[in-house]
N, C-alpha and C positions, 0 to 999 in steps of 0.2 A: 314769291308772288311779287310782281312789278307793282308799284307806284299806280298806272292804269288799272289793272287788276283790282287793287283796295278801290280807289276812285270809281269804276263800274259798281262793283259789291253793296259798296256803301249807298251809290243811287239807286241801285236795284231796293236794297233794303229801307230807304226813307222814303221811296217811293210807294214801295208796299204799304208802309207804316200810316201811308198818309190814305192807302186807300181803305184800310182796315179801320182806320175811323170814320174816316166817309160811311162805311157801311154801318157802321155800328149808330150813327146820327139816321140813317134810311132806319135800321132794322126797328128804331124808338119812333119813325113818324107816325106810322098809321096807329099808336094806341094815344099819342100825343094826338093828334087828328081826329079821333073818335071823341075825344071829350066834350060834352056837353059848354055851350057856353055858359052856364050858370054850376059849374062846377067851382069849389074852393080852393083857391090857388095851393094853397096848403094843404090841402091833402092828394095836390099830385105826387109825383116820384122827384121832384125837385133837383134831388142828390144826383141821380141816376142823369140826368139831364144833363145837368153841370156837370158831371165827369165826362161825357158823353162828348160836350163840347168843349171841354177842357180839353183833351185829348186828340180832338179833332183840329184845335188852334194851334195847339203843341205838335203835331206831327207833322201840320202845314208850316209853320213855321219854320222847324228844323229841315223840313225838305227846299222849303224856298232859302235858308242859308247857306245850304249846302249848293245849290246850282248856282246862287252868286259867285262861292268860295270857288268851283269849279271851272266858271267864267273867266274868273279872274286867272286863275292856273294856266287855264289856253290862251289867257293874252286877251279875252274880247271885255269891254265893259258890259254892266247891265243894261246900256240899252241897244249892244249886239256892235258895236263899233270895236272899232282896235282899240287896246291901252297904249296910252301914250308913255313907255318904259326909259323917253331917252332922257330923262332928266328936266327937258324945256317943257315948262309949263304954260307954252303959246299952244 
């Protein structure tokens, strides 16, 4: 398997990661959304939240390090410009 090959797989796959949290933060809004405003904060699902969006930061995150790392691979910076590779820091 080439270099490109792992590089594709791996954005396929954080890419995923990052959408299966996404969903998982949709699939908690509408019982999150039905709560009453005079409901007790503690006695919502609290845990289930915060892993929820634990998960969602973490897979976002790891997806947005990896397309840096990637950037950087093909030579562009993060904000789409060339790396300047030849040493001179002008």
């Amino acid at each position: 398997m080439s270099n490109e090959t792992n590089a594709l797989l791996a954005l396929k796959n954080a890419w995923n990661g990052a959408l299966a949290a996404s969903d998982r933060l949709r699939e908690l809004a509408p019982a999150l959304a039905a709560l009453p405003e005079t409901t007790d904060v503690a006695a919502t699902d609290l845990d289930a939240y915060q892993a929820a969006a634990l998960a969602h930061a973490n897979a976002s995150q790891a997806l947005r390090g990896l397309l840096e790392e990637l950037r950087r691979a093909t030579g562009k910076a993060p904000d789409g410009s060339a790396l300047n590779t030849s040493g001179d820091e002008s």
